[in-house]
C-alpha positions as a printed NumPy array, in Angstrom:
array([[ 70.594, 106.243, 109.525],
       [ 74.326, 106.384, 111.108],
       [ 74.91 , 103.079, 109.399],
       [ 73.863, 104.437, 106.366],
       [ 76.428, 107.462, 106.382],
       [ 79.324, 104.944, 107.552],
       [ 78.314, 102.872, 104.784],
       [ 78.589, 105.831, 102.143],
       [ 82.   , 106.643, 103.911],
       [ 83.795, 103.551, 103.82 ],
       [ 82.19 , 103.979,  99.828],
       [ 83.997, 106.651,  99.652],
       [ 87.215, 105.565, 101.361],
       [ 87.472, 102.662,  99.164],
       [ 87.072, 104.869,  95.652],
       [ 89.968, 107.488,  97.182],
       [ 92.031, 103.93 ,  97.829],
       [ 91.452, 103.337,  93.746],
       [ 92.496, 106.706,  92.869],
       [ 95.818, 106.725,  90.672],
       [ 96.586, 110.016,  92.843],
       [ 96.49 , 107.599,  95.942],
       [ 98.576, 104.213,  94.687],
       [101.24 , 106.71 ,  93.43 ],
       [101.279, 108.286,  96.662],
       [101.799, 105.128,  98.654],
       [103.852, 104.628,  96.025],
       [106.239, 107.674,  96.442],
       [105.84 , 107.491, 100.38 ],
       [107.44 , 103.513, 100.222],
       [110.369, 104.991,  97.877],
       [110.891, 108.062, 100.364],
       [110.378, 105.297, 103.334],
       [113.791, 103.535, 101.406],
       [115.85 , 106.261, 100.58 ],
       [118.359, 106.43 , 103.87 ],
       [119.98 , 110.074, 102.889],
       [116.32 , 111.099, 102.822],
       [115.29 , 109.919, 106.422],
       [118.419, 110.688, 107.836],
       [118.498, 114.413, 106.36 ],
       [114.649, 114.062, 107.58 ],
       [115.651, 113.152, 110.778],
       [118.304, 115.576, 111.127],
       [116.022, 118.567, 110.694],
       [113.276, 117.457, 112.759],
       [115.971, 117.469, 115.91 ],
       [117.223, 121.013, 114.953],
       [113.357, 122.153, 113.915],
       [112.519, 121.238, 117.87 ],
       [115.776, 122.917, 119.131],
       [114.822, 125.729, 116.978],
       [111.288, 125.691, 118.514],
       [112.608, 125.418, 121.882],
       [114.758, 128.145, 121.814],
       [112.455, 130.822, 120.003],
       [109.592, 130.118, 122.953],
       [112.433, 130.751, 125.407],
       [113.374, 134.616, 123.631],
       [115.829, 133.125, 121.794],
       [117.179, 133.293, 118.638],
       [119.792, 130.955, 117.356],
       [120.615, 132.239, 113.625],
       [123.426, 129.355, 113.009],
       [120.794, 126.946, 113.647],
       [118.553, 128.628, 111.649],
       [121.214, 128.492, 108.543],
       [121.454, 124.765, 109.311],
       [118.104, 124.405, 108.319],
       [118.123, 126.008, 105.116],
       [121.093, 124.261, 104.611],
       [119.072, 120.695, 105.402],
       [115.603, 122.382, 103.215],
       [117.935, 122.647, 100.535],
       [119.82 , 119.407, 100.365],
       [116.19 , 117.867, 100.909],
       [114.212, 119.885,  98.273],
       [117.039, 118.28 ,  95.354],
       [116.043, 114.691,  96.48 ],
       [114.408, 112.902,  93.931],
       [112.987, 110.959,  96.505],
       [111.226, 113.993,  98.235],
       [110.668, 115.464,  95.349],
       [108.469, 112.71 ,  94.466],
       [106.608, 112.036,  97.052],
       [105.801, 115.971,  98.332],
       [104.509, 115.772,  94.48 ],
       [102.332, 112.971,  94.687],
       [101.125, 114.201,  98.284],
       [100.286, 117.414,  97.317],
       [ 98.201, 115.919,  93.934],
       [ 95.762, 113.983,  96.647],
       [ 95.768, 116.308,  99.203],
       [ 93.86 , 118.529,  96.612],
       [ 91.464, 115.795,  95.768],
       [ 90.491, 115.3  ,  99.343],
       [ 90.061, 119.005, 100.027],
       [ 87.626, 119.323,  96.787],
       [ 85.877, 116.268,  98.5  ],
       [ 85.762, 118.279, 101.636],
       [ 84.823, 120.93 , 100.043],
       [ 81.784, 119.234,  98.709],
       [ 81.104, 117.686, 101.334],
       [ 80.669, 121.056, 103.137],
       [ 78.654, 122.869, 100.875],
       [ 75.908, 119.83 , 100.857],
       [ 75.754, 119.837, 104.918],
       [ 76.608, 123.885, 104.792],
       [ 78.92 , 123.84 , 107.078],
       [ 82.427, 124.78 , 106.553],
       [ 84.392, 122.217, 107.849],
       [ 88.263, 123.252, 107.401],
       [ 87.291, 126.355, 109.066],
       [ 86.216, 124.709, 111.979],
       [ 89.324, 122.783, 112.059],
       [ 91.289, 126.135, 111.986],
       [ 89.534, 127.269, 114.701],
       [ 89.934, 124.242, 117.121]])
């Protein structure tokens, strides 16, 4: 029976990989992969997001840092490139949660939720 449902699921994986929602997001991923203002602006805030981090679960609260961020958000949320691709991933991240979502109501059992909770 196990093979069965692995069957189905690799049935399943393969019809997502023929979605248009998919290609264009592999799509939009390879074009944000290429774009080296992107990844560097990417990079950039992922450094001060962990420094941020850091500092807040020490009782600290570094508001310049902070204002670099925004300033980073900002510079990345006018990229076409990010633009794009945040587009595209958001598009088939809502076609995988309605498949989820079937999913769970034929095996009645809420499966985000238990995500959340673990």
């Amino acid at each position: 029976m196990l093979d069965i449902v692995k069957e189905k699921a690799l049935a399943l994986a393969e019809a997502i990989v023929e979605l248009e929602e998919y290609r264009e997001f592999i799509e939009m991923e390879k074009k944000l992969k290429e774009d080296e203002v992107a990844q560097k602006l990417l990079a950039e805030f992922h450094r001060k997001q962990q420094d941020f981090v850091s500092k807040q679960m020490s009782g600290e609260f570094d508001q310049d840092l902070l204002n670099e961020l925004s300033e980073i958000q900002s510079k990345l949320s006018v990229r076409e490139s990010v633009v794009n691709f945040l587009d595209a991933y958001n598009r088939l991240l809502s076609i995988l949660s309605e498949v989820f979502e079937v999913i769970s109501e034929r095996i009645n059992i809420d499966i985000a939720e238990i995500y959340r909770r673990y």
